[in-house]
N, C-alpha and C positions, 0 to 999 in steps of 0.2 A: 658873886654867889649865883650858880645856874639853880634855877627851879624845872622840877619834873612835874608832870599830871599823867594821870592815866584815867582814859576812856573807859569804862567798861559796860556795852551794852550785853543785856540778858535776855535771853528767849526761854520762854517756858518750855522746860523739860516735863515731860511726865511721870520718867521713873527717876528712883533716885542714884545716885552712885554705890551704893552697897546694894540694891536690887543687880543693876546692872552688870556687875563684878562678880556678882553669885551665880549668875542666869547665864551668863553670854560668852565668857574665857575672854577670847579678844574682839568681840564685836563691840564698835564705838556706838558714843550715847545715837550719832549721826544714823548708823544704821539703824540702830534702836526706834529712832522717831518712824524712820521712814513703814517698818513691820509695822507698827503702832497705828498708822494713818492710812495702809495699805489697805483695801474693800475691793474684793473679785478684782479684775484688769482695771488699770488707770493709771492715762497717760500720765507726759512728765508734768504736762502743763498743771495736770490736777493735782497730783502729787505735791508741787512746787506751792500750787495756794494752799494745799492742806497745810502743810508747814508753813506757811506766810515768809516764802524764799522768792527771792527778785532774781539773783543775779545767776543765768543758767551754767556758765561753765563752775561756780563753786557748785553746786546742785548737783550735777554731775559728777565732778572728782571728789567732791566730799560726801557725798550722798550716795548716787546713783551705783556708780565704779567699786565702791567698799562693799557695798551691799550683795552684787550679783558676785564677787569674788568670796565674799564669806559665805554664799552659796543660800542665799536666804531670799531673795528674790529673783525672778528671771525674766527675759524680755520672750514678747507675746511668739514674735519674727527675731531669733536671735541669729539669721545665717544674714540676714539684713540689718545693721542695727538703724539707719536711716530711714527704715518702710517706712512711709506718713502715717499710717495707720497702726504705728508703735504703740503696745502696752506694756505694764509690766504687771504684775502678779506673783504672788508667795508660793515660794516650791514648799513642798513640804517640812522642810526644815524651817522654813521663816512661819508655818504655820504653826510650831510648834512649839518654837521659840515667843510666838505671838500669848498663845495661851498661858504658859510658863510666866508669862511677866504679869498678867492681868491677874492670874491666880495668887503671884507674889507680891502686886500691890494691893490686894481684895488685905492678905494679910497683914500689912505694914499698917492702912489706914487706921 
C-alpha cells in the first residue's frame, strides 16, 4: 500500500478570493500583493521583504513580470531593466486598482 502526504505551506494573503475576482478580471492574488505593498518607488529588494520572499527568480516571474505585463506597476528605468538604481512604482492603473481593493475590504470586514 503506497501512502501520500501533502505539504501545504500558507502565506498571508490580504484580500480575499471573491474581493479579488470582483476587482481585478485576471490579475493573480501575486499581483494583488505586490499593488497592496507597493509605497511611491521601491526596489526589488524592498519589495521582496515586504512580502517576506527569499527566492529572486520566483519573485520576479511570479511577481514582478505578471505585474508590469498587467500594466499595473512599472520600472523607474524601463529602457534598462538592470540600471542598479532600479525602482518600480504604480502606474496609474495599479493606483487605482490599489484603492478599489482597500475600499472593498473596508466593506467585507
Amino acid at each position: 500500500m503506497t501512502k501520500f502526504f501533502i505539504t501545504i505551506i500558507w502565506r498571508k494573503v490580504e484580500v480575499t478570493g471573491q474581493v479579488t475576482g470582483e476587482l481585478t478580471g485576471e490579475a493573480t492574488v501575486e499581483v494583488i500583493r505586490v499593488v497592496l505593498v507597493l509605497v511611491n518607488e521601491m526596489t526589488r529588494v524592498e519589495i521582496q521583504k515586504a512580502l517576506q520572499l527569499k527566492h529572486d527568480d520566483y519573485f520576479r516571474t511570479q511577481y514582478v513580470l505578471p505585474a508590469i505585463e498587467y500594466g499595473v506597476i512599472e520600472m523607474k528605468y524601463p529602457n534598462t531593466p538592470n540600471h542598479p538604481k532600479q525602482k518600480y512604482r504604480l502606474t496609474a492603473k495599479g493606483i487605482e486598482l490599489k484603492k478599489k481593493i482597500k475600499k472593498q475590504t473596508k466593506k467585507t470586514k
